[in-house]
Each structure stands twice: as structure tokens, then as C-alpha cells.
Backbone bond lengths (Angstrom), bond angles and torsions (degrees), N, CA, C in turn:
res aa  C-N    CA-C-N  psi(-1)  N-CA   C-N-CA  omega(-1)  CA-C   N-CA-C  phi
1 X - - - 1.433 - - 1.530 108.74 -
2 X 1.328 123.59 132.23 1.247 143.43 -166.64 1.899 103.41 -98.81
3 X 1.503 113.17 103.04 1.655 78.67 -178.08 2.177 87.97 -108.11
4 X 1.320 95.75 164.70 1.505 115.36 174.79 1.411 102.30 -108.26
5 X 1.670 117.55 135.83 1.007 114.39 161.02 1.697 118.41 -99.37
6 X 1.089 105.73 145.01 1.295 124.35 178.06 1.817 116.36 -87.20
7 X 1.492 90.71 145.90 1.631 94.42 161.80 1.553 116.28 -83.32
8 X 1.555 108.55 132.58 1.571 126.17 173.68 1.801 102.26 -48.94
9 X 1.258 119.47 151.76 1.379 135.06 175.65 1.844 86.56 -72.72
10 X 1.340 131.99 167.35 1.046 129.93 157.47 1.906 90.30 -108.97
11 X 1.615 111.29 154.77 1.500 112.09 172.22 1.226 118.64 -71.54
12 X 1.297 113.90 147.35 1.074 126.59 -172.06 1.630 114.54 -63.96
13 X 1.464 119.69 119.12 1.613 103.58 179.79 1.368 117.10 -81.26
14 X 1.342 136.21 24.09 1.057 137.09 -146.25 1.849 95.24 -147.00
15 X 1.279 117.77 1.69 1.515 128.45 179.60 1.505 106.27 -39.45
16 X 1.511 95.25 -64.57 1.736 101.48 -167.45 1.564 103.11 -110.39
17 X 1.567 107.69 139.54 1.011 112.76 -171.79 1.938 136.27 -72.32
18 X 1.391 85.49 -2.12 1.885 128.66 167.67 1.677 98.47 -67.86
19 X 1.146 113.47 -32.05 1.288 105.94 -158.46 1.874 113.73 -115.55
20 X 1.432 120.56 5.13 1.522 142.69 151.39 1.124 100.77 -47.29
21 X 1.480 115.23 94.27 1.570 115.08 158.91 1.115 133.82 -89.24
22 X 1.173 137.28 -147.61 1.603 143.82 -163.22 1.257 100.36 -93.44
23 X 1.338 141.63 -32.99 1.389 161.76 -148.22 1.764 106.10 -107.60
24 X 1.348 99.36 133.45 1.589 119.93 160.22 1.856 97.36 -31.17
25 X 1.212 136.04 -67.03 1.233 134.75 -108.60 1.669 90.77 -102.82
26 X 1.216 112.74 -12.12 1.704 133.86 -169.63 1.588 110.20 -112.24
27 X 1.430 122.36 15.00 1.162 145.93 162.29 1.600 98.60 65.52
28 X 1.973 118.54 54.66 1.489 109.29 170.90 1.647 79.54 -111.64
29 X 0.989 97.05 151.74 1.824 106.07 -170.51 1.319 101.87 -106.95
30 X 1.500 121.26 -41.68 1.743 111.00 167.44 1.576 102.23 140.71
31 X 1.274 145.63 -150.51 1.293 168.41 -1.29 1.158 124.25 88.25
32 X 1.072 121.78 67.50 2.122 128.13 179.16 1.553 82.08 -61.73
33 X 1.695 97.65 121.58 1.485 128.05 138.37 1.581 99.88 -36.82
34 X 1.657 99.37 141.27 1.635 117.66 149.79 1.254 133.17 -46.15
35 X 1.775 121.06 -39.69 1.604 142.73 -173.08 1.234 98.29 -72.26
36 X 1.398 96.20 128.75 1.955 115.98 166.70 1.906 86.61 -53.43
37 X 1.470 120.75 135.24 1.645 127.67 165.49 1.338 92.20 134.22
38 X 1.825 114.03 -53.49 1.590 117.31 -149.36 0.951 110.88 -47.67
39 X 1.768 115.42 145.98 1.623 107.27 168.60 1.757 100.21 -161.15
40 X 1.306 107.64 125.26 1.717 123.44 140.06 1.543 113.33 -81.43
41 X 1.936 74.02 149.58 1.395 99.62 -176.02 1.460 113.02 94.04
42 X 1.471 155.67 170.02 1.029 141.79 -173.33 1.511 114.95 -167.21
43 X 1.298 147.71 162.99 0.867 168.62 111.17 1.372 118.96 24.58
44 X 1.825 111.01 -60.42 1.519 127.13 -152.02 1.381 100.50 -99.50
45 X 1.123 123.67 -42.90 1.662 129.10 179.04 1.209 112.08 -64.07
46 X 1.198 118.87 130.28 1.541 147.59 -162.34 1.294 126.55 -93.46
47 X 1.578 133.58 51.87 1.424 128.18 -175.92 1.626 125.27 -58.10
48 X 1.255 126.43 165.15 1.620 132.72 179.06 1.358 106.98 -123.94
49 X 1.277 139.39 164.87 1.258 124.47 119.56 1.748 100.95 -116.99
50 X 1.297 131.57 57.23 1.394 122.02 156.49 1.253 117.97 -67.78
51 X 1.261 107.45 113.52 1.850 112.48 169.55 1.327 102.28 115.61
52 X 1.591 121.35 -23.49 1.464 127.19 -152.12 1.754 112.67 -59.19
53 X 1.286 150.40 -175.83 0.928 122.59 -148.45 1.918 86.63 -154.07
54 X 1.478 124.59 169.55 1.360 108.73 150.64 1.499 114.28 -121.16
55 X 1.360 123.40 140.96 1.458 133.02 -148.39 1.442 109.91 -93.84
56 X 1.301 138.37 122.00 1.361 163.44 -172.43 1.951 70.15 -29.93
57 X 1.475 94.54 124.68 1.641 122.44 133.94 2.228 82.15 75.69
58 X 1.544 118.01 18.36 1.359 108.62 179.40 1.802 97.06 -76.45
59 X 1.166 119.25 -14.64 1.660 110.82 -153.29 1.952 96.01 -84.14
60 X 1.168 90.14 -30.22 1.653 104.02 172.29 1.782 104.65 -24.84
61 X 1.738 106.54 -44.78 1.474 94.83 -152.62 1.839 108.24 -99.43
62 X 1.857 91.52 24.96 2.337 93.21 -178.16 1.842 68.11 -93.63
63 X 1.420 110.23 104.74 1.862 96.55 153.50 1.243 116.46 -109.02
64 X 1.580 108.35 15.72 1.353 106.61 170.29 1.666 103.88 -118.97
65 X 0.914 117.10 46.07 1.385 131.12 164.57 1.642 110.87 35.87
66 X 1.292 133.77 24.82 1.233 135.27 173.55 1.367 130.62 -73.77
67 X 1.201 122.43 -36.33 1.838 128.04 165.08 1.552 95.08 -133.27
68 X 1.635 102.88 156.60 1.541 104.38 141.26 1.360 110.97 -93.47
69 X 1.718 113.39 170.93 1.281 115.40 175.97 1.175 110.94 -107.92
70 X 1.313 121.47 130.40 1.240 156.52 -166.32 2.319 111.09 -99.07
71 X 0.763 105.11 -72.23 1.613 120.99 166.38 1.464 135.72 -154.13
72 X 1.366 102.52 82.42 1.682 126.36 -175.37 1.616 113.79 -69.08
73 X 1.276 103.91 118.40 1.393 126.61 143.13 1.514 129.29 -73.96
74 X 1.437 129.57 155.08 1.407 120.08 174.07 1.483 100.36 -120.18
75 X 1.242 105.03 176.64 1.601 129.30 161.10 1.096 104.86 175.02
76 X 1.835 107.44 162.13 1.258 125.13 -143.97 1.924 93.74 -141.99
77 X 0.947 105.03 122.66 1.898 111.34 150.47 1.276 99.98 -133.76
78 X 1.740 92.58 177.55 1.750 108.24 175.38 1.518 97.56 -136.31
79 X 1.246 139.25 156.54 1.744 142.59 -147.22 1.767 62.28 -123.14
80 X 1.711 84.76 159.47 1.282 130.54 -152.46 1.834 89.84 -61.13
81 X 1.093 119.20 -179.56 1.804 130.12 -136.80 1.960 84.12 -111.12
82 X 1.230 104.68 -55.73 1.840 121.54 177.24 1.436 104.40 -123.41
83 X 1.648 81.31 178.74 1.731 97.78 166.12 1.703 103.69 112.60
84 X 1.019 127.71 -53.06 1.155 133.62 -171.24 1.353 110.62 124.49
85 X 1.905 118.72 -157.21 1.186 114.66 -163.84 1.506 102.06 -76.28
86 X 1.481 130.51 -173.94 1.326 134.13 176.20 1.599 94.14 -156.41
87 X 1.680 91.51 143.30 1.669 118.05 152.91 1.793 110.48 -58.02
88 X 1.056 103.39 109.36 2.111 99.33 174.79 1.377 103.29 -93.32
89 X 1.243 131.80 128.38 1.442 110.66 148.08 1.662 99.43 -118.43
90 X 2.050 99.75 118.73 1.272 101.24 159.97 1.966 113.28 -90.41
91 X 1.413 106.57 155.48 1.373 110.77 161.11 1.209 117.46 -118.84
92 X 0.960 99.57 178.28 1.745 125.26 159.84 1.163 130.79 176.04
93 X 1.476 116.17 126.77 1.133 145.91 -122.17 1.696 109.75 -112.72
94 X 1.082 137.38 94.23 1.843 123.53 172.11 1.325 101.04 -51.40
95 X 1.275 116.63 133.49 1.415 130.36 156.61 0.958 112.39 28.93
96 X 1.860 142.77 66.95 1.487 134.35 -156.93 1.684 84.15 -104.43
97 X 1.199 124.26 11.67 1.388 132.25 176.77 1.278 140.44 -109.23
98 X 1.533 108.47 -3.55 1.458 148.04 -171.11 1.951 97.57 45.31
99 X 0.824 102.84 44.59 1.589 90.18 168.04 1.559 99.48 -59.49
100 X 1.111 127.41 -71.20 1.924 117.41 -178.86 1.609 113.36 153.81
101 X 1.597 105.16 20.02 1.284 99.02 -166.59 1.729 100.99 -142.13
102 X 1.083 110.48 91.88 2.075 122.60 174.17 1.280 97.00 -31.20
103 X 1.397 129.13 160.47 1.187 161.32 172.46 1.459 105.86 -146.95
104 X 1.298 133.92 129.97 1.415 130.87 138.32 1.114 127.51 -105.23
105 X 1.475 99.14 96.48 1.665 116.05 -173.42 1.244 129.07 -40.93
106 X 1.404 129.47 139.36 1.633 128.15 159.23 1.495 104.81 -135.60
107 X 1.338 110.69 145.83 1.787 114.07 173.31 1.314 94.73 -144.93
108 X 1.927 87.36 144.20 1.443 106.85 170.25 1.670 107.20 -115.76
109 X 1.342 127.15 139.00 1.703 121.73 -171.67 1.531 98.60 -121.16
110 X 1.216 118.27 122.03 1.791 151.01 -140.61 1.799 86.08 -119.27
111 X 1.323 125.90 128.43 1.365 116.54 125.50 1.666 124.70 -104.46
112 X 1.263 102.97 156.72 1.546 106.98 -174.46 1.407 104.04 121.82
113 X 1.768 117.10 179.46 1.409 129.83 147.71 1.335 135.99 -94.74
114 X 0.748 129.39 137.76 1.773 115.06 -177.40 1.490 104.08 -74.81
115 X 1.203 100.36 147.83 1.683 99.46 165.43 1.634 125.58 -99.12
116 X 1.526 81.87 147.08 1.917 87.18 -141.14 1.718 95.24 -132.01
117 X 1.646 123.70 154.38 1.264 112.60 -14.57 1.648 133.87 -60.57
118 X 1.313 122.69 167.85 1.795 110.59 -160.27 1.254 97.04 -62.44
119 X 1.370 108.85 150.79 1.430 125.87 157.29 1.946 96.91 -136.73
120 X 1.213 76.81 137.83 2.033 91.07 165.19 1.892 125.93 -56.31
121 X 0.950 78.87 -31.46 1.505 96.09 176.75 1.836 127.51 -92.48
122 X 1.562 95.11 -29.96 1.712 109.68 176.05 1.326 120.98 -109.09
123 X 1.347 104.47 -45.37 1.551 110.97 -175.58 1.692 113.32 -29.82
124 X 1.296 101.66 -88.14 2.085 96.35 171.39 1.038 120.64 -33.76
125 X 1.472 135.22 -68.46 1.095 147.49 -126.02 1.939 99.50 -71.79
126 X 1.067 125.26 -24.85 1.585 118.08 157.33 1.567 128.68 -75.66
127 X 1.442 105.59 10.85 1.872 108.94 -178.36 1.416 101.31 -115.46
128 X 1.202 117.97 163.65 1.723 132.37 -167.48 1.160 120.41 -137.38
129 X 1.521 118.62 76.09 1.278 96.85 -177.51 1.263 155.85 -67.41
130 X 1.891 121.79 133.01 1.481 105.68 -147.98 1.542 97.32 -105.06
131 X 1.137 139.77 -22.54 1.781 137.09 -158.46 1.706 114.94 -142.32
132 X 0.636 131.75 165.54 1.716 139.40 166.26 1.280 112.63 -170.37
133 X 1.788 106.11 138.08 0.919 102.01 -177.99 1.978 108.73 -137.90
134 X 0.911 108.33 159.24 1.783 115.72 -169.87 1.578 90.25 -151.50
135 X 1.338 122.52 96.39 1.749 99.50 147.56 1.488 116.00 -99.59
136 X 1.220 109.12 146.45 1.180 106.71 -150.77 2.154 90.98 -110.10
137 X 1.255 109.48 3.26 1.673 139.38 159.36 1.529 106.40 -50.28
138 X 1.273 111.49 -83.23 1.172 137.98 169.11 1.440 139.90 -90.92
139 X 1.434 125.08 163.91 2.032 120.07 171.50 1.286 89.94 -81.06
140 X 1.569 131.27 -23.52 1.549 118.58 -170.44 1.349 124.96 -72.92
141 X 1.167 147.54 148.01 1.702 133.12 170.92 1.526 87.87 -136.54
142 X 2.047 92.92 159.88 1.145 99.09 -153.16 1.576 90.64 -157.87
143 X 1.450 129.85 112.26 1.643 123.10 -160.32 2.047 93.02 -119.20
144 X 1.396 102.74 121.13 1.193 117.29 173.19 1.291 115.32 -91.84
145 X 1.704 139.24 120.40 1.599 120.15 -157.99 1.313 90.13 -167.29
146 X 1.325 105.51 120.13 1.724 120.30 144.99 1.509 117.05 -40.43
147 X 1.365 140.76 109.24 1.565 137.09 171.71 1.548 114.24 -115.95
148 X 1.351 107.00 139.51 1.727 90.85 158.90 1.647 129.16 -67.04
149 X 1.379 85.84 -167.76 1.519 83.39 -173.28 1.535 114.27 -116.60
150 X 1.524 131.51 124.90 1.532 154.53 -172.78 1.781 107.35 72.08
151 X 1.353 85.49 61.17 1.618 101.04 171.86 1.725 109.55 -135.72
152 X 1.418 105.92 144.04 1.058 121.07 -167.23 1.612 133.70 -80.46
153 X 1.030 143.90 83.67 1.501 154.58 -116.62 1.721 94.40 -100.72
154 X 1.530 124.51 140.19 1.569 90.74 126.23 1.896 106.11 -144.90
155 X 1.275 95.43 -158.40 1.325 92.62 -159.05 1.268 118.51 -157.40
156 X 1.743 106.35 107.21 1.446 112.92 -156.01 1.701 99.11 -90.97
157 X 1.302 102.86 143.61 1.738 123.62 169.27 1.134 130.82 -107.07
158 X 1.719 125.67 105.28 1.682 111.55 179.54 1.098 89.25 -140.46
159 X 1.715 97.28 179.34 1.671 113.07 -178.78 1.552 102.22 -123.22
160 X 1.316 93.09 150.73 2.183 101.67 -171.34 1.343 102.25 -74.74
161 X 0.821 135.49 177.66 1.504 158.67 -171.75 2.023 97.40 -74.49
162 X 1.329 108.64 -21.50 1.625 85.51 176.84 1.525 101.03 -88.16
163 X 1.281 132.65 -24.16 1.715 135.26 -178.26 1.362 125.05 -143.87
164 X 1.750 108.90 55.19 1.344 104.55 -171.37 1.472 151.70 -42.93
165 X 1.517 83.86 -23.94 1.893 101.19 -169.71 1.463 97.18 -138.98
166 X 1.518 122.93 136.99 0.916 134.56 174.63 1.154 136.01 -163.44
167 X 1.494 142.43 -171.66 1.662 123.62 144.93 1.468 123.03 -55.56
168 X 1.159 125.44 -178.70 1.470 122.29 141.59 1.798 102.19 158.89
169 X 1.169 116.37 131.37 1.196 125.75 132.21 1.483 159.50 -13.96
170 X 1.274 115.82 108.25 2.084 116.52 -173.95 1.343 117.18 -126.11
171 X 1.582 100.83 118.45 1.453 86.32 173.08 1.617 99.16 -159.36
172 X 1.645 112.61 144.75 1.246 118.94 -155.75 1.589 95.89 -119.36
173 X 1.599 114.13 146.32 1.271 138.44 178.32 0.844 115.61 -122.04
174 X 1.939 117.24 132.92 1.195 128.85 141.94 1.701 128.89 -60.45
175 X 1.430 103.81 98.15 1.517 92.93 -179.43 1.328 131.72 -66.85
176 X 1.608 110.31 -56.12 1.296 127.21 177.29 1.505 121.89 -172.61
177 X 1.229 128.41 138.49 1.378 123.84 175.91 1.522 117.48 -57.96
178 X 1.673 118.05 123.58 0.997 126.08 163.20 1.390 120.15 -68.53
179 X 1.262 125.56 115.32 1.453 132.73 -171.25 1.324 109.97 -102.89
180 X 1.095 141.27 157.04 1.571 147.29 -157.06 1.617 90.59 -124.87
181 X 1.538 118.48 102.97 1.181 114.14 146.81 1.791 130.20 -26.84
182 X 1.246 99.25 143.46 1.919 87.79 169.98 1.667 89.70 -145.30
183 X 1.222 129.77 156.99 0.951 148.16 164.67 1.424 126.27 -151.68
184 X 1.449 105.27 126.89 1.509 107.55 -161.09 1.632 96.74 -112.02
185 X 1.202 125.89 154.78 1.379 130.71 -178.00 1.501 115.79 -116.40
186 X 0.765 133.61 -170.76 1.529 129.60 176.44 1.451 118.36 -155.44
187 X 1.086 133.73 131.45 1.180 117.15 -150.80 1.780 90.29 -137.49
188 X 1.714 97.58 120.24 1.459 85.63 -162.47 1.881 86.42 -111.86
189 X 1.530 99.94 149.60 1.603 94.11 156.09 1.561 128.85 -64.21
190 X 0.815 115.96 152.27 1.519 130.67 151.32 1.672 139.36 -38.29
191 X 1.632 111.20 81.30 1.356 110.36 -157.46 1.788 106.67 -46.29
């Protein structure tokens, strides 16, 4: 018998959501541009959650009862600075990179900050959750959402019970500015 050794996963820096820093590498993705196209986060970059963990009192925030969490990742954007509300489409992607390892995606999309450093008791309790998604189609999930504008997002990552841990891909789009109809009427008398 021939055995191969493998390379170790390195941990995920992005485990606890205390620990999303300012930086690409700590799973904060950045600043969605104003322009219908813009987008953080990308395609080519390669996230894990091997090893990842779920955090005293994190389950608090499925209140719409759609997955449990199994092994959560974080990340962080903020919607564009002006402009008004916007169409988001975040993704995420199983292995669109063939590294070699399925994921079956789930995301939950948080507004607010957590309060930090963690405490069991505080940490959540300042985030709101706005979206969830499970397709149960695909390993990919994919959350379509009206947001305002210069508010602070984040965005939890796990895998369901058929592919908990895996590769996969994040990356968030500016779709298009939501514009507020107006319509004015006119109301003429009666010649």
C-alpha cells in the first residue's frame, strides 16, 4: 500500500465573526461601487471552512428556521456610500475552481455589527437578519436583496449536512439602482 501525504487545510481566519478584519485575507470583502456591474469578492479566490466551528449563541441568528449551522465562515461588505437602495446579488459558488472538494452551500445575510470583542451574551444580539438561502437545486446559493445604501452587511457561510466543508467561492454584485417611482396626476376641472 502506497500512502500519499497530503497538505494540511490551513484554518480558516474568518471562523469567528470577532475576527473579520479590514483585509481581503480575513474574509472583509470591501465597499460595493455605486455602478450597476460593481462587484467585491471574486470568482478565483478560494475559501474553506475545514475545521471551522459554530460560535456559542451563533444559531440564535437562523430565525427563520431554514438550515442549521453546521461550519460557519464570515464575511463582511458595506453597500455602496450613496445613491439610494440597490438590487445585491451575493453568490457563492462550490468549487467553481475544481480544487476537489464539494461544498453544499448555505448563506445567511446579517445587517449591523457584531459586538466585539465576542461575548456569548452580546456579540449577535446587534445584527438582523435580512435573507437566507438553501437551494436545495444546487451546492451553489445565491441571495437576491434590495439593501440600503452605506450600511454594513455580513455574511455567514456553511455547508448542509449532505457537504459540509468544502471549497467555494464569494462574490457580491451591484445590480442596479432601485428607483422610487413618482407619479403625479392632474386633476383638471370640468370644461
Amino acid at each position: 500500500m502506497i500512502l500519499k501525504r497530503i497538505a494540511p487545510h490551513p484554518l480558516p481566519t474568518n471562523d469567528y465573526i470577532c475576527t473579520v478584519g479590514t483585509t481581503p485575507a480575513n474574509g472583509y470583502l470591501g465597499v460595493l461601487g455605486g455602478t450597476t456591474g460593481n462587484k467585491i469578492g471574486n470568482t478565483t479566490t478560494n475559501w474553506h471552512n475545514f475545521c471551522s466551528t459554530v460560535e456559542t449563541n451563533e444559531s440564535t441568528l437562523m430565525t427563520d428556521g431554514a438550515f442549521g449551522l453546521d461550519q460557519t465562515v464570515w464575511f463582511h461588505f458595506k453597500s455602496p456610500a450613496t445613491g439610494g437602495n440597490r438590487n445585491i446579488e451575493i453568490r457563492a459558488l462550490n468549487d467553481p475552481n475544481n480544487v476537489g472538494d464539494q461544498i453544499d452551500l448555505q448563506m445567511l445575510l446579517l445587517q449591523g455589527n457584531p459586538t466585539c470583542p465576542f461575548s456569548a451574551s452580546t456579540t449577535f444580539t446587534s445584527l438582523t437578519p435580512i435573507e437566507s438561502a438553501d437551494n436545495v437545486l444546487t451546492f451553489n446559493s445565491t441571495i437576491n436583496v434590495c439593501l440600503p445604501q452605506n450600511t454594513d452587511f455580513y455574511v455567514l457561510v456553511d455547508g448542509s449536512g449532505l457537504n459540509k466543508q468544502g471549497y467555494f467561492t464569494i462574490e457580491v454584485e451591484n445590480m442596479a439602482l432601485l428607483e422610487v417611482l413618482q407619479m403625479t396626476i392632474f386633476v383638471l376641472p370640468k370644461p
